[in-house]
PyMOL Python script that loads the backbone (N, CA, C, O; Angstrom):
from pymol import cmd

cmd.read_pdbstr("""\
ATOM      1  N   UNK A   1     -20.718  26.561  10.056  1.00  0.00           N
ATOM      2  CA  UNK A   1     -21.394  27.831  10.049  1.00  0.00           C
ATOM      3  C   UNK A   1     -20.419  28.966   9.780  1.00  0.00           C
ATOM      4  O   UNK A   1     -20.774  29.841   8.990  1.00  0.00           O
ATOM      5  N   UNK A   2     -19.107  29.043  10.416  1.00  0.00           N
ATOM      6  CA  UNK A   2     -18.591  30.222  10.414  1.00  0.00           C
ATOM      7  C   UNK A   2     -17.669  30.230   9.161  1.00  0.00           C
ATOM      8  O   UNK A   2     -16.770  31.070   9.126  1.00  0.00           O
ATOM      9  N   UNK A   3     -17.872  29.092   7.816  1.00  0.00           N
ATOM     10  CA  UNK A   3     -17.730  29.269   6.803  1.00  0.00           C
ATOM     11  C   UNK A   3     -18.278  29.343   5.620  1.00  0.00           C
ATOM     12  O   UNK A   3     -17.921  29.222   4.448  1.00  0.00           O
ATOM     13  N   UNK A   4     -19.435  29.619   6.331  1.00  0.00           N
ATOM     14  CA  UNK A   4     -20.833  30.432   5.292  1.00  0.00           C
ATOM     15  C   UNK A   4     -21.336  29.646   4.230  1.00  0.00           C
ATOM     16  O   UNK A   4     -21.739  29.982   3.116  1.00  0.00           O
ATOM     17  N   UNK A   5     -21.242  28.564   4.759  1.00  0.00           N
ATOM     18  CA  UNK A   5     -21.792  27.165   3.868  1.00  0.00           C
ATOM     19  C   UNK A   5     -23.845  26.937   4.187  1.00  0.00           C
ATOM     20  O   UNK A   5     -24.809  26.513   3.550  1.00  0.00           O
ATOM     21  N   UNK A   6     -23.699  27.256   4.918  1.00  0.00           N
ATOM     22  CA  UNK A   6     -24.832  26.942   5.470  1.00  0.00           C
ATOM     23  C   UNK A   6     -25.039  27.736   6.800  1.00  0.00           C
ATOM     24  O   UNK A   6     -23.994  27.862   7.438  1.00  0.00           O
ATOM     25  N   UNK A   7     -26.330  28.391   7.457  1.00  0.00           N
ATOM     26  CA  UNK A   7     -26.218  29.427   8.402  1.00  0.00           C
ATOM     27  C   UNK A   7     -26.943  27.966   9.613  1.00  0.00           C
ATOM     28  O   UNK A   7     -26.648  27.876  10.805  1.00  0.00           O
ATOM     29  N   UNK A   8     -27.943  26.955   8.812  1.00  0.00           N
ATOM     30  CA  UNK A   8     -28.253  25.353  10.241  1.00  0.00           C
ATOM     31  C   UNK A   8     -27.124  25.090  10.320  1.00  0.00           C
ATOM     32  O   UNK A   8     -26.160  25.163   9.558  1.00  0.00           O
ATOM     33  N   UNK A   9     -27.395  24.566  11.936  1.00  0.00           N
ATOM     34  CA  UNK A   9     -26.440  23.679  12.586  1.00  0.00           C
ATOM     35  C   UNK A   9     -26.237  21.885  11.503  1.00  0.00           C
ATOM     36  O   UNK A   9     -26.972  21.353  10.671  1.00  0.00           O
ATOM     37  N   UNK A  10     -24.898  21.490  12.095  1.00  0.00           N
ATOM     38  CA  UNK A  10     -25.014  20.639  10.677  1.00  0.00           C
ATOM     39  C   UNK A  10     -24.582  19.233  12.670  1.00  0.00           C
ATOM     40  O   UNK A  10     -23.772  19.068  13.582  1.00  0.00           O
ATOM     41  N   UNK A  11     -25.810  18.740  12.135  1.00  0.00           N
ATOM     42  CA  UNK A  11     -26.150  17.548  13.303  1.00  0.00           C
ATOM     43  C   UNK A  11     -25.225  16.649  13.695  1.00  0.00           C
ATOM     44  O   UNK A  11     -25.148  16.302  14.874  1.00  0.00           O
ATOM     45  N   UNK A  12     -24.289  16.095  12.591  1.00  0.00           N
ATOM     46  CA  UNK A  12     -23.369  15.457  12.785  1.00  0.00           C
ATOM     47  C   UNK A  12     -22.097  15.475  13.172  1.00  0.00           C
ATOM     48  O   UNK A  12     -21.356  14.595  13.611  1.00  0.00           O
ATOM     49  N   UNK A  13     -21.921  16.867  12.893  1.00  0.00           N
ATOM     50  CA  UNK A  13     -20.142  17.837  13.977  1.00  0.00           C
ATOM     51  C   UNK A  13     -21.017  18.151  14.770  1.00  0.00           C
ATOM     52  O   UNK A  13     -20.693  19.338  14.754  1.00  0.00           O
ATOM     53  N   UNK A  14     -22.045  18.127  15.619  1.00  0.00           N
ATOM     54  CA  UNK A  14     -22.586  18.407  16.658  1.00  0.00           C
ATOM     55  C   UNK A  14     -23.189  17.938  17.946  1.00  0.00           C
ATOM     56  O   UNK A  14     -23.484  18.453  19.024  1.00  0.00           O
ATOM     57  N   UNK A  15     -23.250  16.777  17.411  1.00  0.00           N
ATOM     58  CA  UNK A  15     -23.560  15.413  18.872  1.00  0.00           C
ATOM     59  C   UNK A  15     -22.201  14.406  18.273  1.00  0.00           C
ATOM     60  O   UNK A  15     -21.659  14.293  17.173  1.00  0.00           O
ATOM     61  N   UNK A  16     -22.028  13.873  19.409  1.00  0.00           N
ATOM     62  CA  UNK A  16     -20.686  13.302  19.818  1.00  0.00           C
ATOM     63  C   UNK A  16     -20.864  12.205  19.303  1.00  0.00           C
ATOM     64  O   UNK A  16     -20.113  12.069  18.337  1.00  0.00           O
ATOM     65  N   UNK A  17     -21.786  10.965  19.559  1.00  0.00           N
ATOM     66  CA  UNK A  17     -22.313  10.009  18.621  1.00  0.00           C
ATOM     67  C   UNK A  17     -22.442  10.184  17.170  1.00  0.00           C
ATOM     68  O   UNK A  17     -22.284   9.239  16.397  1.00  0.00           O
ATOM     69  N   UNK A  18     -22.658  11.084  16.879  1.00  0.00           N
ATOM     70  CA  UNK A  18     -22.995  10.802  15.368  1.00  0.00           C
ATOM     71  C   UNK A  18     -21.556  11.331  14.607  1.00  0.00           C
ATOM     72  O   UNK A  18     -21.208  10.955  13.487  1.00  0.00           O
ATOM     73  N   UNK A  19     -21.141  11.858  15.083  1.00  0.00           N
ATOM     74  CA  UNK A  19     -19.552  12.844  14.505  1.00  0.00           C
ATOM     75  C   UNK A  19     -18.457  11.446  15.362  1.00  0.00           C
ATOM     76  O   UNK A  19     -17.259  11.664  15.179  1.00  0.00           O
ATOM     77  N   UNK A  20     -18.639  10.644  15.881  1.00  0.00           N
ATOM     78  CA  UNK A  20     -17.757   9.686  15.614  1.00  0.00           C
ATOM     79  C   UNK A  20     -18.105   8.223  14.808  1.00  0.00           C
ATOM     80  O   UNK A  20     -17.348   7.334  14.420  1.00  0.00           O
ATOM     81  N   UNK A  21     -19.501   8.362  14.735  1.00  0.00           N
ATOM     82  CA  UNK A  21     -20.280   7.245  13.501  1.00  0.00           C
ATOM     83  C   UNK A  21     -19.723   7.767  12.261  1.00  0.00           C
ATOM     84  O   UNK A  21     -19.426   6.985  11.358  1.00  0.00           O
ATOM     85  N   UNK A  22     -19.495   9.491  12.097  1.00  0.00           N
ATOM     86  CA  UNK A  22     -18.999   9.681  10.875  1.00  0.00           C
ATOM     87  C   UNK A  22     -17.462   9.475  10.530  1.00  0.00           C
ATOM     88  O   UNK A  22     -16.962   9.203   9.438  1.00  0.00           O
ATOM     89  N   UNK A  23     -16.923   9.655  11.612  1.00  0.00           N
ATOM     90  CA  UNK A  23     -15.203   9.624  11.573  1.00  0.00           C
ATOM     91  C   UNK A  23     -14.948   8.204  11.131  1.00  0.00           C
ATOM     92  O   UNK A  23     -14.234   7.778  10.223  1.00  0.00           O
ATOM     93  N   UNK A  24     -15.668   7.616  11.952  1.00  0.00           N
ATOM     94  CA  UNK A  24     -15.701   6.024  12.049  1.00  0.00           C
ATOM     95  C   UNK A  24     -15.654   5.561  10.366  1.00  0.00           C
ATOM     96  O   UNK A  24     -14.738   5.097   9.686  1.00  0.00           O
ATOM     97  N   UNK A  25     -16.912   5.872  10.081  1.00  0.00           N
ATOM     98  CA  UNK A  25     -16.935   5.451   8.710  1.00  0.00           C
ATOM     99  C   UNK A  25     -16.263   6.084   7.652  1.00  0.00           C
ATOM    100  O   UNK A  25     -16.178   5.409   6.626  1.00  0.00           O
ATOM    101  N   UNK A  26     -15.785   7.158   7.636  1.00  0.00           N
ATOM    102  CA  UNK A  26     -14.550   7.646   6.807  1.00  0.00           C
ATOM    103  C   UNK A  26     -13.126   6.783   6.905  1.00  0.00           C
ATOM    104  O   UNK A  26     -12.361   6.371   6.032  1.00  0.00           O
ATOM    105  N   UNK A  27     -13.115   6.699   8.296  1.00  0.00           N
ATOM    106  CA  UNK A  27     -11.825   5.784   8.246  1.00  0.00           C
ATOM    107  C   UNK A  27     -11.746   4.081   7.480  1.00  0.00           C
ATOM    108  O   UNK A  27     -10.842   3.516   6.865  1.00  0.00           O
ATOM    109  N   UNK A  28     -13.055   3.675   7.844  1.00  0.00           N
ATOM    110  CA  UNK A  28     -13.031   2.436   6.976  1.00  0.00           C
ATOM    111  C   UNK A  28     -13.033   2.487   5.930  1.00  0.00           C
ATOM    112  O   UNK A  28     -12.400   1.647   5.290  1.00  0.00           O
ATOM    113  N   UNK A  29     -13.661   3.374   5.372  1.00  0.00           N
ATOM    114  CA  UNK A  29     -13.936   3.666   3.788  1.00  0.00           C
ATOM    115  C   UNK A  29     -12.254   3.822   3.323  1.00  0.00           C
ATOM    116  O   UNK A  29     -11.713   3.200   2.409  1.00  0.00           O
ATOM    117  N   UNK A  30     -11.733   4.648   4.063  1.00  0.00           N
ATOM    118  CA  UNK A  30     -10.348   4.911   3.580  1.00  0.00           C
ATOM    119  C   UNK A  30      -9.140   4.019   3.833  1.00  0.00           C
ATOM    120  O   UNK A  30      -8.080   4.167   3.224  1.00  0.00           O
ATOM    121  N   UNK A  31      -9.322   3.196   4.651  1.00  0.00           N
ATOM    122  CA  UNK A  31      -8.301   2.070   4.569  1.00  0.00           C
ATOM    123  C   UNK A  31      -8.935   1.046   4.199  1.00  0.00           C
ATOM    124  O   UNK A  31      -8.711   0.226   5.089  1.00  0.00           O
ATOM    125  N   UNK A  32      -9.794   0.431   3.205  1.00  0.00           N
ATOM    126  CA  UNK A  32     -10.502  -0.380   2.899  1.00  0.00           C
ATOM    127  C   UNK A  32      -9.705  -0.786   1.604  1.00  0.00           C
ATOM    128  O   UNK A  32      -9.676  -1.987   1.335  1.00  0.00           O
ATOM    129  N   UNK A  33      -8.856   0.373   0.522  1.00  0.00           N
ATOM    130  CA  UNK A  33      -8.300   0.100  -0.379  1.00  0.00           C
ATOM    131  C   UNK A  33      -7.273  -0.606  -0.347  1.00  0.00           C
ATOM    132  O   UNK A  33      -7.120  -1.507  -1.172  1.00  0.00           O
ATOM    133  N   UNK A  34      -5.938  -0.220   1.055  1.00  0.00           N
ATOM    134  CA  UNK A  34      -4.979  -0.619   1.981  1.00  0.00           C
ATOM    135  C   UNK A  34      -5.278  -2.117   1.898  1.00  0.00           C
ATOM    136  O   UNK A  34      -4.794  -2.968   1.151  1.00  0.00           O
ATOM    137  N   UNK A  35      -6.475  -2.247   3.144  1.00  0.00           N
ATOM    138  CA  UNK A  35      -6.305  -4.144   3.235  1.00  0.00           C
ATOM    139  C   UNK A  35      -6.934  -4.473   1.856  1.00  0.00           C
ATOM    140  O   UNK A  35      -7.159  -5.683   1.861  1.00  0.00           O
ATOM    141  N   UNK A  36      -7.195  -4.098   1.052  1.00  0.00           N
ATOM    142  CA  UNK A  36      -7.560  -4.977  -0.156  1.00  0.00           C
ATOM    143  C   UNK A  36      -6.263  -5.661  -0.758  1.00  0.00           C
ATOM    144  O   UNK A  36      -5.943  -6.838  -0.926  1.00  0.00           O
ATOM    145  N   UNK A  37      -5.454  -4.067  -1.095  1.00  0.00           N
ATOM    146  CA  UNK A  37      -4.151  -4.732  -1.891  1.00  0.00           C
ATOM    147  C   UNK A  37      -3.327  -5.571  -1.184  1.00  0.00           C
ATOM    148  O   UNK A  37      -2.690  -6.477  -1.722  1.00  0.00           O
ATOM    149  N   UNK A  38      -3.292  -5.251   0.330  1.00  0.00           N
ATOM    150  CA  UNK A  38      -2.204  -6.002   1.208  1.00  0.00           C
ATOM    151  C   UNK A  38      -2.711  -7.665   1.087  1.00  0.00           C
ATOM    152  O   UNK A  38      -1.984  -8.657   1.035  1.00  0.00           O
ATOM    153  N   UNK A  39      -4.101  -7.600   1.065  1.00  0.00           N
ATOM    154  CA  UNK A  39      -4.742  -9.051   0.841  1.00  0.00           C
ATOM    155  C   UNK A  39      -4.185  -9.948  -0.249  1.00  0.00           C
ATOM    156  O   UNK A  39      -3.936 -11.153  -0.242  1.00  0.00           O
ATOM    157  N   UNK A  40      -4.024  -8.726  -1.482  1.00  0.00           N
ATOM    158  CA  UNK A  40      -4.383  -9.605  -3.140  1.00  0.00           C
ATOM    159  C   UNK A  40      -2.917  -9.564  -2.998  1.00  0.00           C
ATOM    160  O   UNK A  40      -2.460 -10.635  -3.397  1.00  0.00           O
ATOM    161  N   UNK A  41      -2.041  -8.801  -2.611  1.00  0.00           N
ATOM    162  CA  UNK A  41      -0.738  -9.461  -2.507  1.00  0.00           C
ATOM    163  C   UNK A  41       0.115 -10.318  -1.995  1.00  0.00           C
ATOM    164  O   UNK A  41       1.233 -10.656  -2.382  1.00  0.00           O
ATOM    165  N   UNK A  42      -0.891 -10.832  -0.546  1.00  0.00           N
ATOM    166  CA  UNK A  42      -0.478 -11.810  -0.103  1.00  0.00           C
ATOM    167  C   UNK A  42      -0.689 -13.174  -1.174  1.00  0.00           C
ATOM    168  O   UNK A  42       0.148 -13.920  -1.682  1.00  0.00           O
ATOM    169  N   UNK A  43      -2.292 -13.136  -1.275  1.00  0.00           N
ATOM    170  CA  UNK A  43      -2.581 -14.420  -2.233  1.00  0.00           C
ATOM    171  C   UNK A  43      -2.203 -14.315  -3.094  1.00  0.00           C
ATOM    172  O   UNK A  43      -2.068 -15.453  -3.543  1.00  0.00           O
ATOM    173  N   UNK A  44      -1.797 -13.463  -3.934  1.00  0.00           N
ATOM    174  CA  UNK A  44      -0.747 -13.986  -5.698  1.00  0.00           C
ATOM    175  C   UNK A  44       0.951 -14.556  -4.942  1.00  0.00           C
ATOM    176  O   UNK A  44       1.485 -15.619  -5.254  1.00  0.00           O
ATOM    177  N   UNK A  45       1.387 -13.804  -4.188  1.00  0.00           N
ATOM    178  CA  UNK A  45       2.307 -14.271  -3.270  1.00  0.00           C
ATOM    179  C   UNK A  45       2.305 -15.962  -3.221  1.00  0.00           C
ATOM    180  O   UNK A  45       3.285 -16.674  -3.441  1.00  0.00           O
ATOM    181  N   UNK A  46       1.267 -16.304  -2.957  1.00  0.00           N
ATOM    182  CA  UNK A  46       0.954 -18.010  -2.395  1.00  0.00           C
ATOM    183  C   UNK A  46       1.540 -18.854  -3.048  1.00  0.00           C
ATOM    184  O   UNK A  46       1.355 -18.407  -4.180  1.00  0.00           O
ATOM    185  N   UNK A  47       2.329 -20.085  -3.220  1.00  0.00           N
ATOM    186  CA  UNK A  47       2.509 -21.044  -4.001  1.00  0.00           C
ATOM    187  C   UNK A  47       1.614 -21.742  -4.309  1.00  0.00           C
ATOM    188  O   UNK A  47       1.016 -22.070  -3.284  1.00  0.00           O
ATOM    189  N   UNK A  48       1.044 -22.291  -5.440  1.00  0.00           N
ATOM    190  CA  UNK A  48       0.228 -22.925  -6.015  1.00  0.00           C
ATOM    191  C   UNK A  48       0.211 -24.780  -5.864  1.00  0.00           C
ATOM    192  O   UNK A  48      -0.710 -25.418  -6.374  1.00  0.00           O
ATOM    193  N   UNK A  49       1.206 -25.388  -5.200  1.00  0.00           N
ATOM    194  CA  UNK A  49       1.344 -26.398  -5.115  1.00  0.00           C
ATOM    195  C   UNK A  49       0.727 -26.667  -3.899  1.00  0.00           C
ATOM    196  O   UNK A  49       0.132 -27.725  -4.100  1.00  0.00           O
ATOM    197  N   UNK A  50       0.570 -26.394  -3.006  1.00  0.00           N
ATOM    198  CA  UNK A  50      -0.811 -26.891  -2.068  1.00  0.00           C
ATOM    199  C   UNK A  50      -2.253 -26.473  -2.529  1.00  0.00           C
ATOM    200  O   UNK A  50      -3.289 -26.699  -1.905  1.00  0.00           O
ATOM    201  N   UNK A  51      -2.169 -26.004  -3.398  1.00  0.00           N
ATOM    202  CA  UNK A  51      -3.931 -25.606  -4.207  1.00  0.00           C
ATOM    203  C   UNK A  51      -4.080 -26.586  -4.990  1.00  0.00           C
ATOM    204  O   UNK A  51      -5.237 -26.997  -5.083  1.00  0.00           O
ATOM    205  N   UNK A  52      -2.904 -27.368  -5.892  1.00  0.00           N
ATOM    206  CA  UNK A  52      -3.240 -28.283  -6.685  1.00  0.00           C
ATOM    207  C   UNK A  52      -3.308 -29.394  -6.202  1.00  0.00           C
ATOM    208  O   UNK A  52      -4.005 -30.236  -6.768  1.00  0.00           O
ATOM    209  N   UNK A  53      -2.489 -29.762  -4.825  1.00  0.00           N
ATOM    210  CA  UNK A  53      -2.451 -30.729  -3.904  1.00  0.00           C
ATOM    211  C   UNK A  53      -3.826 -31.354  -3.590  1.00  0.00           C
ATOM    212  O   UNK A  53      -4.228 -32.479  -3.887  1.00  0.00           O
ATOM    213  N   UNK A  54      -4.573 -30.175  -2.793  1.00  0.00           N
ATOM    214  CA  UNK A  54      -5.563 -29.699  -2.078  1.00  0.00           C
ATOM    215  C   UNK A  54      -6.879 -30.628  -3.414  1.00  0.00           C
ATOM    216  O   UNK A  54      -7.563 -31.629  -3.201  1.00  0.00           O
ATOM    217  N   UNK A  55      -6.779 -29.685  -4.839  1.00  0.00           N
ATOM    218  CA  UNK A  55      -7.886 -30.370  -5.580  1.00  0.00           C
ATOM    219  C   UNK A  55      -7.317 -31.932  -6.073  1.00  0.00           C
ATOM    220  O   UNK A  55      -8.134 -32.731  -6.532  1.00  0.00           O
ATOM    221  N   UNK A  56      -6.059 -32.256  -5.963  1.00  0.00           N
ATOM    222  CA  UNK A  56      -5.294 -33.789  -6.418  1.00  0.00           C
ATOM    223  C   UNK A  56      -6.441 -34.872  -5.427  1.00  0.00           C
ATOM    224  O   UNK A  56      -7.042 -35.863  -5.842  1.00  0.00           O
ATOM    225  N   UNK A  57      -6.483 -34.042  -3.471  1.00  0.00           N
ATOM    226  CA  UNK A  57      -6.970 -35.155  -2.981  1.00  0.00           C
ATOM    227  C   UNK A  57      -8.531 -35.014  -3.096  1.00  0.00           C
ATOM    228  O   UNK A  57      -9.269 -35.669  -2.360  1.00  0.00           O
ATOM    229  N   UNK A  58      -9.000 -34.163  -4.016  1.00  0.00           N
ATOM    230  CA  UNK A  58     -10.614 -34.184  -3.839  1.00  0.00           C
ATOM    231  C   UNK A  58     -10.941 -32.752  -2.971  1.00  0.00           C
ATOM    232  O   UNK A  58     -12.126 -32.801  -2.640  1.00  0.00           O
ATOM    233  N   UNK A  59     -10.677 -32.233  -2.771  1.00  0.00           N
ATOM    234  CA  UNK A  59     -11.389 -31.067  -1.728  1.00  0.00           C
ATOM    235  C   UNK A  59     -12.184 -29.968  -2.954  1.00  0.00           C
ATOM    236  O   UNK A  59     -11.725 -29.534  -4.011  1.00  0.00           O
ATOM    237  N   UNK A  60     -13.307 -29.789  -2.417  1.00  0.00           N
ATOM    238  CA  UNK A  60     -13.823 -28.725  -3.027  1.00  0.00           C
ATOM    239  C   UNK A  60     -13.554 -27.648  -2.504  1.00  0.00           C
ATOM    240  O   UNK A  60     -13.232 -27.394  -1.343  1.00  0.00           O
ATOM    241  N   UNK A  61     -13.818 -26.375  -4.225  1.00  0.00           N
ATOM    242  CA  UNK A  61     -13.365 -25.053  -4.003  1.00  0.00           C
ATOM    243  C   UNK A  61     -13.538 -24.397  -2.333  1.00  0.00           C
ATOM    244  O   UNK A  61     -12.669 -23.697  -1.815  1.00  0.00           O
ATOM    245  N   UNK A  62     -14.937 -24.821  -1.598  1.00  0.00           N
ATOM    246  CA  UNK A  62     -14.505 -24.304  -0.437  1.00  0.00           C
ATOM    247  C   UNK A  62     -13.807 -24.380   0.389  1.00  0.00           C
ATOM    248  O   UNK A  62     -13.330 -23.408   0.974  1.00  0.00           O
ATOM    249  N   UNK A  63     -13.518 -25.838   0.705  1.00  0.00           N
ATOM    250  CA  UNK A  63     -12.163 -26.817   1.473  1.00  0.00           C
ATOM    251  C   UNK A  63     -11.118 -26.093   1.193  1.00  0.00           C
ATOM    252  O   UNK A  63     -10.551 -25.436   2.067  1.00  0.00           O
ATOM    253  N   UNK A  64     -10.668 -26.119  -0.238  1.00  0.00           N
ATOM    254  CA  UNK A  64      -9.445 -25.498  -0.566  1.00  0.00           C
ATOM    255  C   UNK A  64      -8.947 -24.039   0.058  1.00  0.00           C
ATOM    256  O   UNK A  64      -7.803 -23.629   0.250  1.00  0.00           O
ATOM    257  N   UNK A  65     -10.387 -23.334   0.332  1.00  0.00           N
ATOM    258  CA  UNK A  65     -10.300 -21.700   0.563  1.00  0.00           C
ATOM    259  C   UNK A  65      -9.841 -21.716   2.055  1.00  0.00           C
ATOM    260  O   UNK A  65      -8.888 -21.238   2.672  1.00  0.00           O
ATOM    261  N   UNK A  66     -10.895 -22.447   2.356  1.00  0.00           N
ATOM    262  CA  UNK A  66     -11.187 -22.634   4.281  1.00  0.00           C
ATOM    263  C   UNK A  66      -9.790 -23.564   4.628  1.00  0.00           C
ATOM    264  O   UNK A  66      -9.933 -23.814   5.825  1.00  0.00           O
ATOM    265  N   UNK A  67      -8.712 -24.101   4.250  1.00  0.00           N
ATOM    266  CA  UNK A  67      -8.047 -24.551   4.802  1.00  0.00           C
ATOM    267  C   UNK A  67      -6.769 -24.858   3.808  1.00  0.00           C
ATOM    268  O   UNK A  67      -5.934 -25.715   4.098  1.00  0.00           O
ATOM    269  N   UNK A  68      -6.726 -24.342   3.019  1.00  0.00           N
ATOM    270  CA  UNK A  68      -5.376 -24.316   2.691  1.00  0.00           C
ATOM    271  C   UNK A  68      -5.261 -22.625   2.006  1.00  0.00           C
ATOM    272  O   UNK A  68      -4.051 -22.431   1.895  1.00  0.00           O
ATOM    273  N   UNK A  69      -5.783 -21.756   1.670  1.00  0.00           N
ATOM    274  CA  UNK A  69      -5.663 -20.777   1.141  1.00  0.00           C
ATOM    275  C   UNK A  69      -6.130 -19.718   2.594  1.00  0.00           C
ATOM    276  O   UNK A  69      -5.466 -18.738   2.933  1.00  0.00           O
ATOM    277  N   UNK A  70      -7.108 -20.081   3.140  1.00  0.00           N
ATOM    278  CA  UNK A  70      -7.310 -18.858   4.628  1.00  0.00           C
ATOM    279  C   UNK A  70      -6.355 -19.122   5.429  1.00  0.00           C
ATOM    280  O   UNK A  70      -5.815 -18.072   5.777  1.00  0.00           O
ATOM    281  N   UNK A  71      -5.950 -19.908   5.829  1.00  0.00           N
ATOM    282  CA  UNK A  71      -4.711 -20.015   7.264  1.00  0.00           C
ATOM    283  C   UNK A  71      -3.736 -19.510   6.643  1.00  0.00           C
ATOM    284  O   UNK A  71      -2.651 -19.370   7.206  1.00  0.00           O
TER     285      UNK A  71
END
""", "prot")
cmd.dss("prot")
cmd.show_as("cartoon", "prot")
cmd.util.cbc("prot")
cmd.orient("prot")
């Protein structure tokens, strides 16, 4: 208000719940880019010889994800 944007109350800087639902979700939104890259750099990081291992003994693409590429 006292920067003449609007003369209503603006609901969400104004109840305590909803102005930390909003903080809340700004912050994820904004470190969401963070763990992406920290992610894709771990996995190019990875050696590829337990992935080829992994399909040598038969495991399907999910096997491979769920237990040799997630841990």
């Amino acid at each position: 208000q006292s920067l003449g944007i609007t003369q209503d109350a603006i609901p969400w800087l104004i109840e305590s719940h909803l102005a930390f639902t909003a903080i809340t979700i700004a912050e994820v939104w904004s470190s969401t880019s963070i763990f992406a890259i920290l992610i894709l750099a771990g996995l190019l990081a990875m050696p590829k010889e337990p992935i080829e291992a992994a399909r040598v003994d038969g495991c399907t693409p999910w096997q491979t994800f769920r237990y040799v590429t997630w841990p």
